[in-house]
N, C-alpha and C positions, 0 to 999 in steps of 0.2 A: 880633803874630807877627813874628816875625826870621826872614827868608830868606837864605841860603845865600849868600854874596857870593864869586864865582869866583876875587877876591884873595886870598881867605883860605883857599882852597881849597889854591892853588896855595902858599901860604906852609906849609901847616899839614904837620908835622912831627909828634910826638906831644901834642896837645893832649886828655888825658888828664886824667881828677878820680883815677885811678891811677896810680902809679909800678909798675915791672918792673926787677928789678935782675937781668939776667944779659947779664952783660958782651959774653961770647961766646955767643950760644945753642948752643945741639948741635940739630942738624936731627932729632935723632928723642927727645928726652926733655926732658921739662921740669920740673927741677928745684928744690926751694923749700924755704927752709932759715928764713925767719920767718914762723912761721903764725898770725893772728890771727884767734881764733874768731867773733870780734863782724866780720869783714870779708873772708868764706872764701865760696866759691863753688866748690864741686865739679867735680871731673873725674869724667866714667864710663868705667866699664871695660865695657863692653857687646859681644854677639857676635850681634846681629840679632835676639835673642829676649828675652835676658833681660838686662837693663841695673842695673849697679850703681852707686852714687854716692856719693863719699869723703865722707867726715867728717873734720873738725879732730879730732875725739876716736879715742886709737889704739885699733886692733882694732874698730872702728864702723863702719857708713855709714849714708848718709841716707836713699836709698830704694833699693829693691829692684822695678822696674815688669817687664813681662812684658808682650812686645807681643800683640794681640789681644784681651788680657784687660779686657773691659768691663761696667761693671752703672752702674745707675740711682743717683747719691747725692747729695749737697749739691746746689749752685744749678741751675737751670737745665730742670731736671726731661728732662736728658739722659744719653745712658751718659758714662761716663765711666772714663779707667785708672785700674785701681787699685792702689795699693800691697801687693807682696804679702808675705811672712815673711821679715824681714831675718833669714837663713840664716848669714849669716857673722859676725853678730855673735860677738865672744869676749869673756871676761875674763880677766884675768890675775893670781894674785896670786903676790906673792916676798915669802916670811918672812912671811907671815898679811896682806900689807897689799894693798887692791885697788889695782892701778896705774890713774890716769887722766889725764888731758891734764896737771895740775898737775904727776904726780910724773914725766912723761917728758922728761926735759931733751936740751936739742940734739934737740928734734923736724925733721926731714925726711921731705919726702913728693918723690916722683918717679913719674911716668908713663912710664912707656915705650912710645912710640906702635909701634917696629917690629913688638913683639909683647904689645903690647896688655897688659901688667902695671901693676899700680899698687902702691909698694914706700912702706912709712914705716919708720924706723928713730927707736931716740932711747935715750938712756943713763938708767938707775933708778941714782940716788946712785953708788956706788962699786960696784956690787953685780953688773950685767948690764948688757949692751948686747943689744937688743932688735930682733928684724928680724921684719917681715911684708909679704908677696905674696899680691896677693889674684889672680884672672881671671875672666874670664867664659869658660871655653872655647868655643873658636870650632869645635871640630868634634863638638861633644855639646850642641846649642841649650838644654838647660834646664839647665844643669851647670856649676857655678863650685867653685874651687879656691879654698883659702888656705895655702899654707906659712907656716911657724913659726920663728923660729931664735932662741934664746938662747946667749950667750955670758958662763958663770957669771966673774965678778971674784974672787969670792971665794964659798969653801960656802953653800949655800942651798937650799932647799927651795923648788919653782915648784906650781904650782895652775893648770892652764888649763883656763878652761870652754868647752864648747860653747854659745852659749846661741840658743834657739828663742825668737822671740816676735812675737806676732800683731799688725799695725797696727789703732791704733783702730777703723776703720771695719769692719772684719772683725766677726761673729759665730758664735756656736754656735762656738766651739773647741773641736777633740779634742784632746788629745796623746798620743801614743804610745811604748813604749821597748822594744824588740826585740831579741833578740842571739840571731844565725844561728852554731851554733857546728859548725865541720866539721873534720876532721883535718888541713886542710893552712890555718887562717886562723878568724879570730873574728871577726864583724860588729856592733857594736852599733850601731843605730838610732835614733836621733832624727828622732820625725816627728809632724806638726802636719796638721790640716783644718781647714779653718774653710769659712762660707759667705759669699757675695759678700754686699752689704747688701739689697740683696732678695731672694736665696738663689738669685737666678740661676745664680750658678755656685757650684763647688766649685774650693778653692782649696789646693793641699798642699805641702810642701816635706818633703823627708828629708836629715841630714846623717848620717856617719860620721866618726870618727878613721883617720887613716893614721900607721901607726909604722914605724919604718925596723928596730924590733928584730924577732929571729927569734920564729915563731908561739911562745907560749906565753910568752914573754919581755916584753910587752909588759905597761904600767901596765895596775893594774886599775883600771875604768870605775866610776863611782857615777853612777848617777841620781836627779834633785832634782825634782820638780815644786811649784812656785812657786806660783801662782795659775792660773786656765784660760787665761791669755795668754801664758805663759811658764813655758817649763821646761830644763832643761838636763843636759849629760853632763862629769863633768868627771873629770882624775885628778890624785895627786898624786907628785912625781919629784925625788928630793936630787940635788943637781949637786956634784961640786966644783969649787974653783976651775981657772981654766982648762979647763974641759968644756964643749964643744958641742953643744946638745940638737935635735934639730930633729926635727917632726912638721909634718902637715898637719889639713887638714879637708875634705871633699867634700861636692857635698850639690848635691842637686836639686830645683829649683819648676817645677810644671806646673798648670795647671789643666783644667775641664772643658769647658772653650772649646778645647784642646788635644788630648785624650785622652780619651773617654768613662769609663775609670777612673784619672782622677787620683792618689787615696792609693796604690793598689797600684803604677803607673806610678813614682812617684815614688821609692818604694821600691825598685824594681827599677831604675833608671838609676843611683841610687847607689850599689848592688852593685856595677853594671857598672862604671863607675869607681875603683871601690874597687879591683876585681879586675884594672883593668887598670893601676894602679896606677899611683904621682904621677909615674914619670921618663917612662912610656910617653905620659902626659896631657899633660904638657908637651911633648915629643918633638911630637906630632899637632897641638897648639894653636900652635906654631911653627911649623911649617910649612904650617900654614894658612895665617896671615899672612904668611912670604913668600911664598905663592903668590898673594895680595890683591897684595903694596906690589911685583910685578912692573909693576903699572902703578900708574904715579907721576908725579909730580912735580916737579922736579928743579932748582931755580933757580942760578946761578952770580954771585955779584956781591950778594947781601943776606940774610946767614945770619940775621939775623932774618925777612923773608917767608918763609925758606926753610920753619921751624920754623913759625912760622904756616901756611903754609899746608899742611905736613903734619902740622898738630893736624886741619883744616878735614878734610881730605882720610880720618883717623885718625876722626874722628868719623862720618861719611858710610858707612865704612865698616864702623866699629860696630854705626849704628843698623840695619842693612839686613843678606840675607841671600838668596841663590840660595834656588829652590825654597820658597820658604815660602808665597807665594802672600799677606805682609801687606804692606803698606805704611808710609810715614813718614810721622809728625805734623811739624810746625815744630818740636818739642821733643825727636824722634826719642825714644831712651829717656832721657832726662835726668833724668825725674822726670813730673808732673801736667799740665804745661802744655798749654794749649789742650785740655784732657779728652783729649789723646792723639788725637783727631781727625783725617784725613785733609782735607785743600784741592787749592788749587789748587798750596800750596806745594810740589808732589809735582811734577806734572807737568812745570810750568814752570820750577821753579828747582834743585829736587834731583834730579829722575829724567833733565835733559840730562848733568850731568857724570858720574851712575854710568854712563850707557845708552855714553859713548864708554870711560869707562874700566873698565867692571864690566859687560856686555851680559845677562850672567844673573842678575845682582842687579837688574839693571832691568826683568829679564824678570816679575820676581816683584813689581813693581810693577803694571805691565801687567795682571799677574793677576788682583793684588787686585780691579781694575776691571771683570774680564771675568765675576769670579764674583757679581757685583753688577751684571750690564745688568738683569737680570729687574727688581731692585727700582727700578733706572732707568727702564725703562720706563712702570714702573705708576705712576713718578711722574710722568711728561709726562701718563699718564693722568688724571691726578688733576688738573692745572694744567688740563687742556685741551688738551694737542699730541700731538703724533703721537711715535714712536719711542720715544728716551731722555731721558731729562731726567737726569742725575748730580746728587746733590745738594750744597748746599756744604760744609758738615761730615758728613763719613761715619765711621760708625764699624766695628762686628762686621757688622751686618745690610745696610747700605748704604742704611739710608732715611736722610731729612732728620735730620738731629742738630745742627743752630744754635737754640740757643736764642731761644726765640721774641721776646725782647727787641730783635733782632739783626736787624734787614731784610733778611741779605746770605741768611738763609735761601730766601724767595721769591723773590729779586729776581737775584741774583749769577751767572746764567747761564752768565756765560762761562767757567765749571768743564767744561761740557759740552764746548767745544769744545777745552778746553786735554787733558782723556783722551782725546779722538781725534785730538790730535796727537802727543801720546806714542804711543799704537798707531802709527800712520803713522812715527812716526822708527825707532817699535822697527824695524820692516819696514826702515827705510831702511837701518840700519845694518848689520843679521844679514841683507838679503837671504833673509829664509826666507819663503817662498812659501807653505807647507803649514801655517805658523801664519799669517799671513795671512790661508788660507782660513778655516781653522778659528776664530779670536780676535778676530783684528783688523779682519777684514772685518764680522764682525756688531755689535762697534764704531763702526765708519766709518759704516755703512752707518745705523744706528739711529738715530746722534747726527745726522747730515744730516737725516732725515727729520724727524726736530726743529728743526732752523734752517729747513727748507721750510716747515713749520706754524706756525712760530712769527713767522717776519717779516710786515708789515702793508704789501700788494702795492697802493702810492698812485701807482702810473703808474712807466714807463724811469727808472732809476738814483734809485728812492724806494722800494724795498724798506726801511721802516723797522723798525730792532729799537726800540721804543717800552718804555718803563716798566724800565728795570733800575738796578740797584747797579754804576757801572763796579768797574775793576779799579781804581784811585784811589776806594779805596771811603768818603773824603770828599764825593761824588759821588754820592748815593741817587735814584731814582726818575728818571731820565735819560732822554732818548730820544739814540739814535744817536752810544753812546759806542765811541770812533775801537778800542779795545781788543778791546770785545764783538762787534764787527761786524766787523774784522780776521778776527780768531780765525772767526769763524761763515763766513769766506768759505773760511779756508784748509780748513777741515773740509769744507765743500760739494766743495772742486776735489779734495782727497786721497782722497775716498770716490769720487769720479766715476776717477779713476787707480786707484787699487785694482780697482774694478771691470773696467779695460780690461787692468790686469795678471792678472787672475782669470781674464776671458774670458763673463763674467759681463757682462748688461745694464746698464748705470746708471741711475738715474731722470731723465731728460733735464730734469726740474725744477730739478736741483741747482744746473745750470751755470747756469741760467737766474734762480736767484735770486742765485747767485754775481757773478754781472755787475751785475746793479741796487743790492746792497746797499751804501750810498752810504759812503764817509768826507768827512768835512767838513772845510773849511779857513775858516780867518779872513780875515780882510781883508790881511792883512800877507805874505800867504801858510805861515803855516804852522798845522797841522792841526789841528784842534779838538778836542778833548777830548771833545766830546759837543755835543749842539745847542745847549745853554744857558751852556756854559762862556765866563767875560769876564775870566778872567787869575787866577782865585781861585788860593789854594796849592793845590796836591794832597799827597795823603798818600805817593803812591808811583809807580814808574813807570806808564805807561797807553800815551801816545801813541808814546814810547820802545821802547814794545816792537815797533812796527809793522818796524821796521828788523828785528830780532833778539827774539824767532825765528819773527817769521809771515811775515821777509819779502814784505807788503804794501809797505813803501818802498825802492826799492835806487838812487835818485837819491843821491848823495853830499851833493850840495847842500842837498837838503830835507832828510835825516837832521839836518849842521851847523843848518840855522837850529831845527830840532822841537828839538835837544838842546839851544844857544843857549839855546833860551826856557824850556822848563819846567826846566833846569837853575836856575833863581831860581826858581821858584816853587814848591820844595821846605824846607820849612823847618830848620833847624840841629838841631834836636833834636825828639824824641818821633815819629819816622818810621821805618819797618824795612829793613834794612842793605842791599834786595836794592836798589834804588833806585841807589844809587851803583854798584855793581859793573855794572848794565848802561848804565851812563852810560862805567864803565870801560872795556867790552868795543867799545861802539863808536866813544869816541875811539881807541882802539886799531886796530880796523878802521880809522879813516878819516886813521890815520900820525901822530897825537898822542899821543906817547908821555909828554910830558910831565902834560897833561892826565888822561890815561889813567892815569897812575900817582899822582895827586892823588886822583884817585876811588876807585881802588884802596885806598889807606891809608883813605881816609875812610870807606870803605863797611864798616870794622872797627875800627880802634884805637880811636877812641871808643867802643865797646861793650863792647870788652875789662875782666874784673874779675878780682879776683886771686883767690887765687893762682899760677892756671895760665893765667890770659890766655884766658879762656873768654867765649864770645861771646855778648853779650843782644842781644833783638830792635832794639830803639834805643840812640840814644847816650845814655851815662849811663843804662842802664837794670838792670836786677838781676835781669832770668828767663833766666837762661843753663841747655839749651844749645840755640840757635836753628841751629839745622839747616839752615833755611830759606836766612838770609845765608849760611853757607858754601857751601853750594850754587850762586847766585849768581856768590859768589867764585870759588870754582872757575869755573865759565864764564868771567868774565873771563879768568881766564887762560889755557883749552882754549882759547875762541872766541875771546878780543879779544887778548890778547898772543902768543899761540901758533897764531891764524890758522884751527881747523880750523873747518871746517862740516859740519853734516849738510846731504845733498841725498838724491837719489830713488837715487842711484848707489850712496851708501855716503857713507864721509867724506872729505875731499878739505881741503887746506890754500892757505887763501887768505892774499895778500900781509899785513902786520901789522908791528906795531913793539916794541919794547920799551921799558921805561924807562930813564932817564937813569940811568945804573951799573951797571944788569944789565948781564951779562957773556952771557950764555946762556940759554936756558929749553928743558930737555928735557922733552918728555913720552912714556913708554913705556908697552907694553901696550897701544895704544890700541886699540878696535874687536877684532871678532873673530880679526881676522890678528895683534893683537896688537903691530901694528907701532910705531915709534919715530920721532915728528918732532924738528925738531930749531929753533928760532930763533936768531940772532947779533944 
């Protein structure tokens, strides 16, 4: 194994197995003009509900996921997301021939993070120049958009289809073909059901054509049905040369995890869309997003971080959404990964930078957790403890969902105390008292009651957490790992505070297990990993975390020697990206900005794949898009370059530095007040 050497840290620059050619980046679009199929990794266009994912192939994508939506299928014998009716599929034909990735020359794909579009363009022989916009609109959660534009070269005849079709795993297909015909407008319909793979759920999408010509004016529709997986709506329309044709498509997935009548629902937001038509859609879907990228970003002195970090930032905000009440996997909506799961990656790594820059998207995180104490409970039940026990992969239901292969299922505890530390910051930051009472408290309060049950009371300051998965989850079956027992102590002190803010009793236990619950140090003096640890590698941060964010260490001394040492004993490759960015945050914190900015590159540009610079869990690694490290990232820069902290008051900006070239780092919208720090 090859460990990490701090030389090459500091030397490393982009040591990349990919190259990125854009000279100048533009801080809100990312543009790519040589696209190779066999070495393509997707951007999504997602709007906290329903996440798209580009294809190399025009008018295509690759999946179509729908957060919440989970059934039982392949390995593992857990739920799992599922892929639902790629809705936006088109075809296209000019002059009888189907257009596909071969015949589209000068291909270009562009994302546009401001407002959340993803545009390919590319020229058919001498004939047409070809343009499409897809969206996830951000103000109608199950409802995406595609504009259309051709621009005829010469006379020609076009064919564009709608096309419906069911992903493999789906069965029992319906398809259906409708057309609502009223005096002021024509509605045809396209629309699919299928059931989940153990019929759990019901699963629908509807699409419609949008035509720009007056009612009655419009091409006439043919309907095709193909096989039970696939059917489609298509028409046909002469151009002349120099004519510009443009149409859309709309079209809505929901399931029954979603809406107890899925097909009719489905159908019926399509309408609405339809009716409110494509300039009004667009109109609302922008200014949603600038009312998101009000809190930002803003680096001065490296227009590449800049763009990096508001891809990081672009995604974050994708996969998440006020009021939904779901939560974020590590693969947000990217596609499959991690069965779409719920961890600890929520609390700890993605839910601190939406909760300073998004407080009611974080809010809906929070939620996720509050409406799943019940099945928490019954599983401390089940283990033997008292209160909550959260478990480490959650999904629809909130019981256990780690496949049993997987140890971190029984063992990985310290999930428990990282959700009631998100409750406790939510508080911290929104000062709301009445959810508090109402959410958070019966959170705090449950999850404590679990670390009182669960630690093994061996005399003063030997309260032992015994037998776990640390958070360096190289690390199985452990006693008295420095992370779990961190965390388990800040949850005991923040539930005892809650309570004195409430006015409410605490259980004078808490403190008292609080106090004995030991961390351990080496001989060298710094802080042990766990009782048994003797210098092995670890997989990820653990001890590191005790500075930020359980603040359990705030000696400057001891942070430098903890970071020092397990900064080697992280290895260069096959490790996940959140690792470096809090090595980031707190050389940063501790005025090594040089340092600080070593880790910062490192803890992403190796994971970067092309063609939009999209992030996998490790370096050199191929499951992009890991949510998880940007989340991370982002802290870095909130908490370690830009200084803020959460405390019990709200947020507050501590001393900090920046890197060598940065000129500036603004960040606005922060917290509820919305306010604007600023670094030099």
């Amino acid at each position: 194994m090859r460990f990490l050497r701090l030389a090459i840290i500091l030397f490393f620059l982009l040591p990349s197995k990919y190259s990125f050619s854009q000279s100048k980046p533009d801080s809100w679009k990312i543009s790519v003009n040589k696209i190779d199929p066999s070495n393509y990794y997707g951007i999504s266009v997602a709007n906290g509900m329903i996440g798209v994912v580009s294809s190399p192939e025009p008018f295509k994508v690759k999946n179509v996921v729908l957060a919440g939506a989970y059934d039982q299928y392949g390995r593992g014998r857990v739920s799992n997301f599922l892929n639902s009716f790629n809705l936006l599929n088109m075809n296209l034909d000019i002059d009888g021939v189907r257009l596909d990735a071969k015949a589209a020359k000068n291909l270009k794909q562009e994302l546009d993070m401001r407002h959340a579009s993803f545009t390919g363009s590319f020229d058919y022989q001498d004939k047409a120049v070809v343009t499409y916009t897809y969206y996830s609109l951000r103000q109608l959660p199950f409802t995406v958009l595609m504009d259309v534009s051709i621009i005829a070269k010469k006379d020609l005849v076009i064919s564009p289809s709608s096309v419906m079709e069911a992903p493999d795993a789906l069965k029992d297909v319906q398809n259906y073909y409708n057309e609502i015909d009223r005096p002021h407008v024509n509605i045809a319909l396209l629309t699919s059901s299928a059931k989940s793979p153990t019929g759990k759920l019901q699963l629908c999408a509807s699409t419609t054509f949008m035509f720009n010509e007056a009612h009655g004016q419009e091409p006439k529709l043919i309907h095709e049905m193909w096989d039970n997986n696939m059917h489609l709506t298509k028409f046909r329309k002469n151009l002349k040369a120099g004519q510009t044709y443009k149409f859309s498509i709309v079209g809505s997935s929901i399931t029954s995890a979603h809406h107890p009548d899925p097909l009719n629902e489905a159908e019926r937001l399509t309408i609405f869309a339809k009716l409110e038509g494509r300039d009004r859609l667009i109109k609302f879907h922008n200014q949603a997003w600038d009312k998101l990228w009000e809190s930002d970003i803003q680096i001065e002195g490296d227009a590449q971080a800049q763009q990096d970090v508001h891809s990081m930032l672009y995604h974050l905000y994708s996969f998440s959404r006020a009021g939904s009440g779901f939560s974020l996997s590590p693969m947000g909506l990217s596609g499959l990964g991690y069965n779409g799961h719920v961890f600890w990656d929520t609390e700890i790594w993605m839910f601190p930078a939406l909760l300073v820059l998004q407080p009611e998207i974080a809010k809906s995180l929070v939620e996720y957790r509050y409406q799943r104490l019940d099945a928490a409970r019954k599983n401390a039940f089940s283990h033997g403890y008292n209160g909550a026990m959260f478990p480490w992969e959650s999904a629809d239901t909130g019981v256990e969902e780690t496949p049993v292969w997987a140890l971190s299922g029984p063992f990985e505890h310290h999930i428990t105390a990282c959700v009631a530390l998100a409750a406790w910051n939510y508080y911290s930051v929104t000062q709301d008292k009445e959810w508090l009472r109402e959410k958070g408290w019966p959170i705090l309060s449950s999850t404590a009651d679990f670390w009182a049950s669960r630690v093994e009371r061996n005399g003063p300051g030997k309260y032992d957490i015994k037998n776990v998965v640390a958070a360096d989850e190289w690390a199985e079956n452990v006693d008295n790992n420095a992370f779990t027992n961190a965390a388990a102590k800040a949850n005991l002190q923040n539930a005892t505070a809650a309570a004195k803010l409430l006015g409410v009793k605490a259980d004078p236990d808490w403190m008292l297990v609080s106090n004995n619950i030991p961390i351990l140090k080496m001989e060298n003096g710094v802080t042990r990993e766990h009782a048994t640890y003797k210098g092995e590698g670890i997989k990820q941060g653990d001890v590191n975390l005790l500075p930020y964010p359980l603040k359990e260490i705030t000696d400057p001394d001891q942070i430098r020697k903890d970071l020092e040492y397990y900064e080697t004993r992280v290895p260069d490759e096959g490790t996940p990206a959140m690792t470096q960015a809090i090595f980031s945050l707190l050389y940063a914190r501790l005025g090594d900005g040089k340092k600080a900015h070593a880790f910062f590159k490192d803890s992403y540009v190796p994971n970067l794949n092309p063609p939009f610079r999209v992030i996998a869990e490790t370096k050199g690694g191929t499951n992009p898009y890991f949510a998880t490290g940007a989340g991370g990232i982002i802290q870095s820069l909130l908490m370690g370059f830009g200084g803020l902290d959460i405390t019990d008051k709200g947020i507050v900006q501590l001393k900090s530095t920046l890197p060598p070239g940065w000129k500036s780092l603004k960040m606005t919208g922060v917290g509820i007040e919305k306010k604007t720090y600023l670094v030099h």
